[in-house]
N, CA and C of each residue as an Amber inpcrd file, in Angstrom:
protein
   597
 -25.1760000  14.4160000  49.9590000 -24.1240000  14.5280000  48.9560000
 -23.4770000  15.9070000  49.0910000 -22.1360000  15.9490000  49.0040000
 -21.4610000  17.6230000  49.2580000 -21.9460000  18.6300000  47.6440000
 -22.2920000  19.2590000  48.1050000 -22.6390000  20.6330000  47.1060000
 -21.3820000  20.8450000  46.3830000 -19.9820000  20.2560000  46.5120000
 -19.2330000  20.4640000  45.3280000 -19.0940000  19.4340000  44.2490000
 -19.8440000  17.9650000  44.7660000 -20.2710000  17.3940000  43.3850000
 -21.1840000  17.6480000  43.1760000 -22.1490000  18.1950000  43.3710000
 -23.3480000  18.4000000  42.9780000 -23.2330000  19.6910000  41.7500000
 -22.4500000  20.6210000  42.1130000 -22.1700000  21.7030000  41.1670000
 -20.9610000  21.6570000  40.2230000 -19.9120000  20.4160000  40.5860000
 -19.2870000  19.8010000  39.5750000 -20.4520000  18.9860000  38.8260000
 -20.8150000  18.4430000  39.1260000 -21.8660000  17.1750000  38.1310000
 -22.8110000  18.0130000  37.1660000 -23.3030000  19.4150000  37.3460000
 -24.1140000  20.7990000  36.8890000 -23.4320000  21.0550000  35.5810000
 -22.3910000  21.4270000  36.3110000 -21.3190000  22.0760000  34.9150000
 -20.6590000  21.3340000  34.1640000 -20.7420000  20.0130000  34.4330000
 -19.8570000  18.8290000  33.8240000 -21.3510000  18.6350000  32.4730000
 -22.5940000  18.7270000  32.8250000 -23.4570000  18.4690000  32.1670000
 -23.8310000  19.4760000  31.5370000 -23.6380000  20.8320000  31.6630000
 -24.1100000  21.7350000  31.1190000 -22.7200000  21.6920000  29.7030000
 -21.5390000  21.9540000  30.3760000 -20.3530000  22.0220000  29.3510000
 -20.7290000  21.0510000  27.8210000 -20.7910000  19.4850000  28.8550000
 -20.9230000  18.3000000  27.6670000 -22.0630000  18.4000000  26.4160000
 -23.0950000  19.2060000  27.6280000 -24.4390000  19.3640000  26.3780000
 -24.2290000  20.6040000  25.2810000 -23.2560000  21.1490000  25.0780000
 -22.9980000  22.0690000  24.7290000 -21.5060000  22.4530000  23.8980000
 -20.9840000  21.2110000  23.4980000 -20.1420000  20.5860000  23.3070000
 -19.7570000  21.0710000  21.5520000 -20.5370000  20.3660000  20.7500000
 -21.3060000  21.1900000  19.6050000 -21.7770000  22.3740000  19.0380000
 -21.9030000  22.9020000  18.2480000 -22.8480000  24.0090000  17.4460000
 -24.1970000  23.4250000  18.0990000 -25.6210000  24.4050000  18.0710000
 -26.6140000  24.1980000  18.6280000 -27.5560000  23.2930000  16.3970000
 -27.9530000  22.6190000  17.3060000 -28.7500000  21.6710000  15.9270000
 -30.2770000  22.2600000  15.8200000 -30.7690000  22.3510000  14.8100000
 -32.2990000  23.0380000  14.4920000 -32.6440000  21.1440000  13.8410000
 -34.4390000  21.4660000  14.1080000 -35.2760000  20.5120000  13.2690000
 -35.5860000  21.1420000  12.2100000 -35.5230000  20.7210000  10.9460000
 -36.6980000  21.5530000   9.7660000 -37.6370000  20.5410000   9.5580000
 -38.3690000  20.8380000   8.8210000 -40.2030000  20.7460000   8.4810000
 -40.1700000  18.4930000   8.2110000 -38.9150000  18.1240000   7.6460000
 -38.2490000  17.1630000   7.2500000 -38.5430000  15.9380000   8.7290000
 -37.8440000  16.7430000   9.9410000 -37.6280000  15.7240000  10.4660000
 -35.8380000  15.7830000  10.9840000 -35.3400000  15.9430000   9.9260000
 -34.0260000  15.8100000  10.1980000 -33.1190000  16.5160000  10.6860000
 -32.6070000  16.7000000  11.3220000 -31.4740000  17.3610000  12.4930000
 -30.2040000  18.0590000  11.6680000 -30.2860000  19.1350000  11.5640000
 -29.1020000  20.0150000  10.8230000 -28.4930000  21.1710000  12.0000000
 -27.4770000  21.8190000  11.5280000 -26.7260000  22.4720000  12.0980000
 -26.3590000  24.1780000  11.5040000 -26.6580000  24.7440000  11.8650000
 -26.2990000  26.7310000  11.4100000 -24.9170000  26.8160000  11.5140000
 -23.9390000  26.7460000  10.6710000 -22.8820000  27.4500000  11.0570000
 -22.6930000  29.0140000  11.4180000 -21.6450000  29.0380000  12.2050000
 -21.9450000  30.5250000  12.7640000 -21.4310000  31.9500000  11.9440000
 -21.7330000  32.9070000  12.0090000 -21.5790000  33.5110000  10.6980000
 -21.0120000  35.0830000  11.3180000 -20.7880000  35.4690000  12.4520000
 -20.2700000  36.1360000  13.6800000 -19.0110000  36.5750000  13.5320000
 -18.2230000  37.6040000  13.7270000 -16.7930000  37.7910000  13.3680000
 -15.8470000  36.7690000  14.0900000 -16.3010000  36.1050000  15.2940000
 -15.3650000  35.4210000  15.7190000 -15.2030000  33.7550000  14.9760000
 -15.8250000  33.6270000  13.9160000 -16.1810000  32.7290000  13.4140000
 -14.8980000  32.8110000  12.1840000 -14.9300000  33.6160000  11.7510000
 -13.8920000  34.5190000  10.4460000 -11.9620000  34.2430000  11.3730000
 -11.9550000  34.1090000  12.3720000 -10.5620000  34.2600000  12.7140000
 -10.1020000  32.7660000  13.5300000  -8.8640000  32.5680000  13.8120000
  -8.4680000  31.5500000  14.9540000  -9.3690000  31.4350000  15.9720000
  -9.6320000  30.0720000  16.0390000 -10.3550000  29.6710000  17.5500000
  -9.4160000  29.8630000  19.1100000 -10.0770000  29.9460000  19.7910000
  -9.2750000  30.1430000  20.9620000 -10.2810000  29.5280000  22.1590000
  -9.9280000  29.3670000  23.0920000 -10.9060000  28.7680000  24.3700000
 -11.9840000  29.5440000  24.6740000 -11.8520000  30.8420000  24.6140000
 -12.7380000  32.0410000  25.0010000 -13.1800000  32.6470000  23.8210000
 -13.0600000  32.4580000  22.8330000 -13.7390000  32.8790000  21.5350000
 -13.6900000  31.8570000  19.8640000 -14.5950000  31.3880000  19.9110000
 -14.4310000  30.3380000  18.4800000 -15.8350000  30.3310000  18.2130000
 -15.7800000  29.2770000  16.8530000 -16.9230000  29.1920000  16.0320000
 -18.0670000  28.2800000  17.0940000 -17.3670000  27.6450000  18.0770000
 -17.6680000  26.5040000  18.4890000 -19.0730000  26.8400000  19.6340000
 -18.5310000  28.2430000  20.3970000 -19.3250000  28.4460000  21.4370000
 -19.2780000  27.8360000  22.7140000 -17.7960000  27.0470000  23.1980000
 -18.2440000  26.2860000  24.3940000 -16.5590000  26.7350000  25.0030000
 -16.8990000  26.2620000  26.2070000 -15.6510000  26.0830000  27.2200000
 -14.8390000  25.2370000  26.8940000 -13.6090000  25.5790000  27.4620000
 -12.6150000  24.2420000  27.2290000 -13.0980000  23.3930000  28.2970000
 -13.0570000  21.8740000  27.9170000 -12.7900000  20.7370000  28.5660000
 -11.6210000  19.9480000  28.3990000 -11.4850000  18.9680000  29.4200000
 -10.2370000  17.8210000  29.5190000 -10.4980000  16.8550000  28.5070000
  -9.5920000  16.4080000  27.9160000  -9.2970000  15.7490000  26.8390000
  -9.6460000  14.3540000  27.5120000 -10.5720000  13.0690000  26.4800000
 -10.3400000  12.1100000  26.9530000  -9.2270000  11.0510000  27.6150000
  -9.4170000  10.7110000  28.5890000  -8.2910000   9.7980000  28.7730000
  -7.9970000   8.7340000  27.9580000  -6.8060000   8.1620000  28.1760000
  -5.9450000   7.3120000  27.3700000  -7.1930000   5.7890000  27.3490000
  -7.4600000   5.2970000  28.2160000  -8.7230000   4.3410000  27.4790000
  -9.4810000   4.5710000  28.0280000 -10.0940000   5.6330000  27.8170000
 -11.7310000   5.7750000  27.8220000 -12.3790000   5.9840000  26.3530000
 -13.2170000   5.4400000  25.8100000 -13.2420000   5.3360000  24.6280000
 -14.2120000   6.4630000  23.9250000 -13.9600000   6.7130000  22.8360000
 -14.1280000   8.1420000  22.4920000 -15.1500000   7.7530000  21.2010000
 -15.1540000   6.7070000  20.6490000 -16.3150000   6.1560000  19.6110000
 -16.5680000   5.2750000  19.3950000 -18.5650000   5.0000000  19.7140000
 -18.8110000   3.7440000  19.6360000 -19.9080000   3.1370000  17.9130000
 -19.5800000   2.0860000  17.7270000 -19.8830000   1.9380000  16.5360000
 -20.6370000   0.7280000  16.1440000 -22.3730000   0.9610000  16.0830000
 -23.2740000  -0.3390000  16.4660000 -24.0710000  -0.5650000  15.2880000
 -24.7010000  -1.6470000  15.3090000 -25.7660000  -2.1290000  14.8420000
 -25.2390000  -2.8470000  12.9390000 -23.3780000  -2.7250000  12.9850000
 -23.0440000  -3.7630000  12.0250000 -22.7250000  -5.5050000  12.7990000
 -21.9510000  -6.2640000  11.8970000 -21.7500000  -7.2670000  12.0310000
 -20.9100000  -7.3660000  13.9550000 -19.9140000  -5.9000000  13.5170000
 -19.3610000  -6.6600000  15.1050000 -18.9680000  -5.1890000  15.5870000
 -20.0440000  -4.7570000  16.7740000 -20.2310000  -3.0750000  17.8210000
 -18.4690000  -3.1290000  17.8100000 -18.2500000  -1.8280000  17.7860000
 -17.0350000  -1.2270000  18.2750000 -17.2840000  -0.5210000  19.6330000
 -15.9690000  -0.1300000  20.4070000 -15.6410000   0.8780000  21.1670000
 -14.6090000   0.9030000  21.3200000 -14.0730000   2.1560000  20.6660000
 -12.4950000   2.6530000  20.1400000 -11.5940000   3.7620000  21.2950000
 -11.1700000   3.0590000  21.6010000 -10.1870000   4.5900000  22.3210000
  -9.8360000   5.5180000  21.5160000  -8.6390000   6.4480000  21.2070000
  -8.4130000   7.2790000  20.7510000  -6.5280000   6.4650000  19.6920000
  -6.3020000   5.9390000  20.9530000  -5.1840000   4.9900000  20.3400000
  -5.6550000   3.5600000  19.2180000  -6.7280000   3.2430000  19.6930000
  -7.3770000   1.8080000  18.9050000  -7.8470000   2.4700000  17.4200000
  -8.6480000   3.5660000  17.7050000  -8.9430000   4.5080000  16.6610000
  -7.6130000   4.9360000  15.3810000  -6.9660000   5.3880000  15.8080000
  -5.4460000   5.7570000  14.7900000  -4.6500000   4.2320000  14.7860000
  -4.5120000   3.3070000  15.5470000  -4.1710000   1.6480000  15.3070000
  -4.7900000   1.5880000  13.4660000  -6.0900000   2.0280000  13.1430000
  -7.0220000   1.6870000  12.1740000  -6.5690000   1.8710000  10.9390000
  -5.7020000   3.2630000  10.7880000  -4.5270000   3.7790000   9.5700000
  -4.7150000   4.9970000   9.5300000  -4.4600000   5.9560000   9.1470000
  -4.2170000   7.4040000   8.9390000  -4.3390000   8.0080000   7.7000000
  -5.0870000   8.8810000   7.3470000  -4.3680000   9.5230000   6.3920000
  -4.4830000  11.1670000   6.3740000  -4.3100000  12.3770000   5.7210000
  -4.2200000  13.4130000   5.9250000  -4.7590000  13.9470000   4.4320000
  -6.0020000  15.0150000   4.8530000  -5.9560000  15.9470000   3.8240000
  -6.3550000  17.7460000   4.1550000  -5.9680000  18.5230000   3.3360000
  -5.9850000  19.7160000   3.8150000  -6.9310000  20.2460000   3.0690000
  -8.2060000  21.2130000   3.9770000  -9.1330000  21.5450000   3.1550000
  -9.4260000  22.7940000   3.9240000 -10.5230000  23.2650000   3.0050000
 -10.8160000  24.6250000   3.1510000 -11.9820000  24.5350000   4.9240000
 -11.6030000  24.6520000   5.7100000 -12.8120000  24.4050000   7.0850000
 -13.6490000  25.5840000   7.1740000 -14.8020000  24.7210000   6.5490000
 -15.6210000  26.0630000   6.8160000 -16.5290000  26.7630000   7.5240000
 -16.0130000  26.1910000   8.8000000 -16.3090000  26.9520000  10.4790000
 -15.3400000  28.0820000  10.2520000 -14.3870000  27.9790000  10.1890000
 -13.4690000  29.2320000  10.8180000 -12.8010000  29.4320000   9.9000000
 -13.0990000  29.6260000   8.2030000 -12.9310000  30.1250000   7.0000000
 -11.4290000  29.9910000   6.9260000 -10.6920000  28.8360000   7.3660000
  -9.3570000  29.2010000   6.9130000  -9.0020000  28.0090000   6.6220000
  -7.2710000  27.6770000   5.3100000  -7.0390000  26.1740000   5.3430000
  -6.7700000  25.7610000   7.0090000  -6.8530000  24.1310000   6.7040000
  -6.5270000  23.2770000   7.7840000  -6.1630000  22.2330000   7.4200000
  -5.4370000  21.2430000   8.1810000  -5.2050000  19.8610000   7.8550000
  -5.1110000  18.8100000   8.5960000  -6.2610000  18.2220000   7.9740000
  -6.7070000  17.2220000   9.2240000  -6.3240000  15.9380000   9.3210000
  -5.7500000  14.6080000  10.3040000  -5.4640000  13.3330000  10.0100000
  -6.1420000  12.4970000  10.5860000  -6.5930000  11.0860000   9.9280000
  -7.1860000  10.7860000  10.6230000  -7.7060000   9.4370000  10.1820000
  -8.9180000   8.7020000  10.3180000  -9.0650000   7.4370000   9.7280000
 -10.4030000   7.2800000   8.7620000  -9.8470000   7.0210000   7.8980000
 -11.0270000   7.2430000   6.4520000 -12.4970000   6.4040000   7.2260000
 -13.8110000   6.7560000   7.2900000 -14.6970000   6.4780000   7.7090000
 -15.1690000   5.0730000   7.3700000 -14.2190000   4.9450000   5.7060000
 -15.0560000   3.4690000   5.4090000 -14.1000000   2.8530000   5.8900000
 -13.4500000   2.9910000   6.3780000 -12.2220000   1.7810000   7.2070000
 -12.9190000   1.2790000   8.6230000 -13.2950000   2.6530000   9.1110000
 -13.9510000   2.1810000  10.4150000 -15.4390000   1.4670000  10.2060000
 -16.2840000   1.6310000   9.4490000 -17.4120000   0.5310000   8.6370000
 -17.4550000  -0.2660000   8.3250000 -16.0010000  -0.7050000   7.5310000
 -15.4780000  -2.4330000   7.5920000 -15.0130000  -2.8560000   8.9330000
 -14.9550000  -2.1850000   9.3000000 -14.0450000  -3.3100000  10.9120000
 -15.3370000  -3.5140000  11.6450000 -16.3720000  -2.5130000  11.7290000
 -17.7000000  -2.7360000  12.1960000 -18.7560000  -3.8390000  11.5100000
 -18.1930000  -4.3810000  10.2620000 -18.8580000  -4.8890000   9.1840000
 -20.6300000  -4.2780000   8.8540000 -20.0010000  -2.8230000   8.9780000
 -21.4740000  -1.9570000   8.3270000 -21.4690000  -1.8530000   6.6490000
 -22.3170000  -2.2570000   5.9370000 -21.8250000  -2.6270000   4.5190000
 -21.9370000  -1.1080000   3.7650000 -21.6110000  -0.5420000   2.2480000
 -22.4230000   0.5010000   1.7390000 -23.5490000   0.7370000   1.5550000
 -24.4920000  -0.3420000   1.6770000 -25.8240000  -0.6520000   1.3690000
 -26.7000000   0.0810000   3.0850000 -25.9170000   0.1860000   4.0100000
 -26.6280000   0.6650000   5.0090000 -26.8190000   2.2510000   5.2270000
 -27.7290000   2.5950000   5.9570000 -27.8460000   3.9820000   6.4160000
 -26.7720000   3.9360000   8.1770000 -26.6110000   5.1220000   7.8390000
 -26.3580000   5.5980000   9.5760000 -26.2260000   6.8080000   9.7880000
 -26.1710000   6.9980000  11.2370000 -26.2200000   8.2090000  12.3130000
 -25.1560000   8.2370000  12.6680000 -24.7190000   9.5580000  12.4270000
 -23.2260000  10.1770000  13.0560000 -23.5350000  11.2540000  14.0230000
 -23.3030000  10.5600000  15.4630000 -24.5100000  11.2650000  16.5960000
 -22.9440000  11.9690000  17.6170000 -23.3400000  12.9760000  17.5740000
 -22.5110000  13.8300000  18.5120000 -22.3430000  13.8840000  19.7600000
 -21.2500000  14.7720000  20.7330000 -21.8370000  14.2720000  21.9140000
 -22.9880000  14.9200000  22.7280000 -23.5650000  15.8360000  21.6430000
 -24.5560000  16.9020000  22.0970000 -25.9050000  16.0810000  21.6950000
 -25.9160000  14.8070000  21.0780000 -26.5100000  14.1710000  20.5850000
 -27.4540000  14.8210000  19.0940000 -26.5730000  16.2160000  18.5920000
 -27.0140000  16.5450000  17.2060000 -26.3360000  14.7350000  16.5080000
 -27.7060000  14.5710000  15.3700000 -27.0420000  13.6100000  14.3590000
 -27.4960000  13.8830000  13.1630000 -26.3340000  13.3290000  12.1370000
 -26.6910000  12.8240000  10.5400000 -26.8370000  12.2990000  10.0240000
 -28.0470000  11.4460000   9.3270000 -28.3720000  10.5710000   8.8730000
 -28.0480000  10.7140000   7.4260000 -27.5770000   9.3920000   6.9710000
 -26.9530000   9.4300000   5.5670000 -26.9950000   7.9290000   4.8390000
 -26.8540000   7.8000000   3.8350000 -26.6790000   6.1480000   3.1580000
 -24.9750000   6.2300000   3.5000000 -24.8630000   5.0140000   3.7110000
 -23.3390000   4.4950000   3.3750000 -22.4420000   5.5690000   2.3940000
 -23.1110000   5.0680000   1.3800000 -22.3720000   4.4730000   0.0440000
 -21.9810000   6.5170000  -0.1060000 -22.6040000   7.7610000  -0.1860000
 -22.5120000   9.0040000  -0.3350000 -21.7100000   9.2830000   0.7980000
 -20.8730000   8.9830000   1.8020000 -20.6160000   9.3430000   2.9630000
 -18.8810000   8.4940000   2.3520000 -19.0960000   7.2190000   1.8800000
 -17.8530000   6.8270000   1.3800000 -16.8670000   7.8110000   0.1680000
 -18.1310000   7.3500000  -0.6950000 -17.5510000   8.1400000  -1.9680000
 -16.9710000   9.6150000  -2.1720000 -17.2670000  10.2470000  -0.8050000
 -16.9490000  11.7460000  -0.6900000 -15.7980000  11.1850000   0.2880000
 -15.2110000  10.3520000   0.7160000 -14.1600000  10.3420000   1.1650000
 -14.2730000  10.7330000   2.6170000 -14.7170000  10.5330000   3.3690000
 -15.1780000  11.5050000   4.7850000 -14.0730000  10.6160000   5.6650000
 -13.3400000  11.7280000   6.4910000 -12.5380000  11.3840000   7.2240000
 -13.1540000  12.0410000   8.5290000 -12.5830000  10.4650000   9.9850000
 -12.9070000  10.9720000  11.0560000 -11.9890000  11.3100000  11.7470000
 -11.7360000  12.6750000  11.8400000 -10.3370000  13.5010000  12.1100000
 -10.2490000  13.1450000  13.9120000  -8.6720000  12.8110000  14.0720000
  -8.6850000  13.0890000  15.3750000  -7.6220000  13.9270000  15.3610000
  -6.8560000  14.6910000  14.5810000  -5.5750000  15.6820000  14.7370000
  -6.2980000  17.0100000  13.7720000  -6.1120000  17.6680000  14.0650000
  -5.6140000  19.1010000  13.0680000  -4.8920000  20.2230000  13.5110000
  -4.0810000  20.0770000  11.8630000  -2.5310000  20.8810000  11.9010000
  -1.6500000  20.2170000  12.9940000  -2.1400000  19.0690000  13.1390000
  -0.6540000  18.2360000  13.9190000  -0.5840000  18.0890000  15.1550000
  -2.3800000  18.5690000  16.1780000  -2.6180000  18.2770000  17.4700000
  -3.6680000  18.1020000  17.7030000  -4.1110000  17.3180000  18.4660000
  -5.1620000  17.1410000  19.4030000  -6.5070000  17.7840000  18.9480000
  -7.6840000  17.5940000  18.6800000  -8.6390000  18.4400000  18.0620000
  -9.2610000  18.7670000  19.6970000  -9.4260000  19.8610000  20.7450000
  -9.8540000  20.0690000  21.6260000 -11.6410000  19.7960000  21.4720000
 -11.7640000  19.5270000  22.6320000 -13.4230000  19.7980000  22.9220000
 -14.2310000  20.8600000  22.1070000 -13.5440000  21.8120000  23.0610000
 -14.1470000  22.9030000  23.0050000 -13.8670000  23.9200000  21.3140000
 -13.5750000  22.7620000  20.0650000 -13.2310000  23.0340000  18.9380000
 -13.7030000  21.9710000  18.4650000 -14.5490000  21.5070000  18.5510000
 -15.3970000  20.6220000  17.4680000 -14.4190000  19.3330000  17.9850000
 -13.5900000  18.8130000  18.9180000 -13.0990000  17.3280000  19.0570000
 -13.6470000  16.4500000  20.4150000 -12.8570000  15.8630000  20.3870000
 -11.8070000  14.7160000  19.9590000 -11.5580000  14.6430000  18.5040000
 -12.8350000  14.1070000  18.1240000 -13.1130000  13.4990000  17.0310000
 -13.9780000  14.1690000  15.9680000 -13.7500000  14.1470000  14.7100000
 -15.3990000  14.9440000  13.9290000 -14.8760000  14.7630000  12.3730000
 -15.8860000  14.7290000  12.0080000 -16.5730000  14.1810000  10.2380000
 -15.7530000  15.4150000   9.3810000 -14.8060000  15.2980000   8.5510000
 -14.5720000  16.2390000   7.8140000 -14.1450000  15.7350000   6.4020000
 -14.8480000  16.6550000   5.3080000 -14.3120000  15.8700000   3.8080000
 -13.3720000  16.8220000   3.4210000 -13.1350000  15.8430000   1.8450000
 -11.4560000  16.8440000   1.1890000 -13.1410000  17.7060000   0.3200000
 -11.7660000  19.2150000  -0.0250000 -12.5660000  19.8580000  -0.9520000
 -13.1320000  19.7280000  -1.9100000 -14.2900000  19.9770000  -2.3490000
 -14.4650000  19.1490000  -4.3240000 -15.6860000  18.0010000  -3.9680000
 -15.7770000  17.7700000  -2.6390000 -16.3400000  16.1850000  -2.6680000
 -17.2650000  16.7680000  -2.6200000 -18.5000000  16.0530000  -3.0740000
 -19.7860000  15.9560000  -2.9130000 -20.4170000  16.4080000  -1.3770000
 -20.5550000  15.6840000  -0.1730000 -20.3420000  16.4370000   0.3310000
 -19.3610000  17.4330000   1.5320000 -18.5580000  17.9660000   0.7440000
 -17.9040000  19.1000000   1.5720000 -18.2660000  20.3770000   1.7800000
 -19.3600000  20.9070000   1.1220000 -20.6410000  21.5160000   1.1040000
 -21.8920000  21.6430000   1.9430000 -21.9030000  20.2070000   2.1310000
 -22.8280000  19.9350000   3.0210000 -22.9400000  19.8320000   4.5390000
 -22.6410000  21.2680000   5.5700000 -22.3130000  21.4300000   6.6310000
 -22.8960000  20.6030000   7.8410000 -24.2730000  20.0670000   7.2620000
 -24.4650000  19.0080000   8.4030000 -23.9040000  17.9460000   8.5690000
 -23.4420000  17.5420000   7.5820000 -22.3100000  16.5800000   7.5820000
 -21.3350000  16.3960000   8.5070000 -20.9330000  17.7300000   8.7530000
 -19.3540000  17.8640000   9.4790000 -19.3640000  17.9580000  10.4780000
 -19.5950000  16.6030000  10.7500000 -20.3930000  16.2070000  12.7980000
 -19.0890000  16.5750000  13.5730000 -19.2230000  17.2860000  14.4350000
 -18.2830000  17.8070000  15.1250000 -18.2080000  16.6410000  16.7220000
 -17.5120000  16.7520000  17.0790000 -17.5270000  16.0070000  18.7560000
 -18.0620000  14.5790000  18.3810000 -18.2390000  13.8430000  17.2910000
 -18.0870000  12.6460000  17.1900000 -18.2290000  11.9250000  17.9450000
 -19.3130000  10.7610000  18.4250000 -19.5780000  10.0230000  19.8270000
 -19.9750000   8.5190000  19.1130000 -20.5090000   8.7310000  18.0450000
 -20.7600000   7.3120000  17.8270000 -21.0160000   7.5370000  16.7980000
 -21.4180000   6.1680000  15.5670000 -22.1270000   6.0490000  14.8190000
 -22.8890000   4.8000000  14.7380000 -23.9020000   5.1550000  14.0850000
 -25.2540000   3.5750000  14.5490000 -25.5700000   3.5370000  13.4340000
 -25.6810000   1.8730000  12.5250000 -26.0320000   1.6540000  11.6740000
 -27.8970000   1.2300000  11.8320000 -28.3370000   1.8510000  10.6410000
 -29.8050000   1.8820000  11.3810000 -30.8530000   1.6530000  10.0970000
 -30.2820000   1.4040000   8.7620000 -31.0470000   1.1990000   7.9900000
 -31.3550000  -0.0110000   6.8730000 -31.6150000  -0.3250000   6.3100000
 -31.4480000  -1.6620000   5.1700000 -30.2720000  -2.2110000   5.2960000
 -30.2410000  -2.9710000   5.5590000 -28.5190000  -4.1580000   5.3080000
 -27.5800000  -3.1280000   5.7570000 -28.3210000  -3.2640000   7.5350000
 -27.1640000  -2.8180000   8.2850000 -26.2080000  -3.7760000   8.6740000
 -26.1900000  -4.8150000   8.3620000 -25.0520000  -5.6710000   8.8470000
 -25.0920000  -6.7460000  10.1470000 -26.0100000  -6.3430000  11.2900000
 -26.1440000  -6.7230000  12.5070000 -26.6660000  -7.7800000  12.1100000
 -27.0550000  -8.9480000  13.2900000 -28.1110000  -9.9560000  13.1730000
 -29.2660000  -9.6720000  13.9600000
């Protein structure tokens, strides 16, 4: 094999695993996230300095699909276009990676749960592409309104800035507080608990 895929295929894997904030275990079991607390964290992200910690990467292509969505009535795999097909909406909140407003658009989470036929009654995993995840009931993940952003401020959410895709609530909600929540790089979600929907 030529040594320049071999050291493309290196860095293609090192970049992707790294995609994310780094995730800690606590005593629990459950997979949380440190936001970063660093001066470069306090200002604009940029390719070479953000909250994020990673390199820029290439944006998914036009159908390669960017989120997959299992274990309700009927698996998804969404491009980025099939994804916004779903409806839109926009809210502007305080982001509290990089302490400043933002405004994000995108498709309300319980929209994408009905088309999956994942009911409120189920649990799921909102698994990254670093494979950090959050486990949550339905029904608290609805009611806070959680949107799965694919724009903010009116472009493209980069890689190497918490995108394609990622979990963000309006201010006030229950949890918008709750930073593990705000799954960044978005890869899937798996329904995995009581009346998940599947057969």
């Amino acid at each position: 094999m030529d040594n320049r895929w071999i050291a493309f295929g290196a860095a293609a894997v090192l970049a992707l695993a790294a995609v994310t904030g780094c995730g800690r275990t606590d005593q629990a079991g459950t997979t949380s996230q440190t936001p970063s607390t660093s001066p470069s964290a306090q200002g604009a992200p940029t390719p070479t300095s953000n909250p994020y910690g990673v390199p820029t990467i290439d944006p998914p292509g036009p159908d390669e699909p960017i989120l997959t969505v299992t274990g309700g009535a009927t698996p998804l795999k969404l491009t980025m276009d099939q994804l916004n097909a779903l409806g839109s909406t926009s809210i502007t909140v305080d982001e509290p990676f990089v302490k400043k407003r933002q405004t994000f658009s995108g498709v309300p989470l319980a929209v994408v749960l009905a088309k999956a036929g994942i009911p409120d009654s189920a649990t799921i995993d909102t698994v990254a592409l670093n494979a950090y995840h959050y486990s949550s009931a339905v029904g608290p993940l609805v009611a806070s309104n959680a949107l799965i952003a694919t724009k903010r401020d009116g472009a493209a959410i980069p890689y190497d800035q918490g995108g394609p895709i990622r979990m963000v609530f309006p201010d006030g909600s229950k949890l918008s507080s709750v930073l593990d929540a705000w799954n960044w790089s978005l890869a899937s979600i798996n329904a995995t608990g009581p009346s998940a929907g599947g057969s």
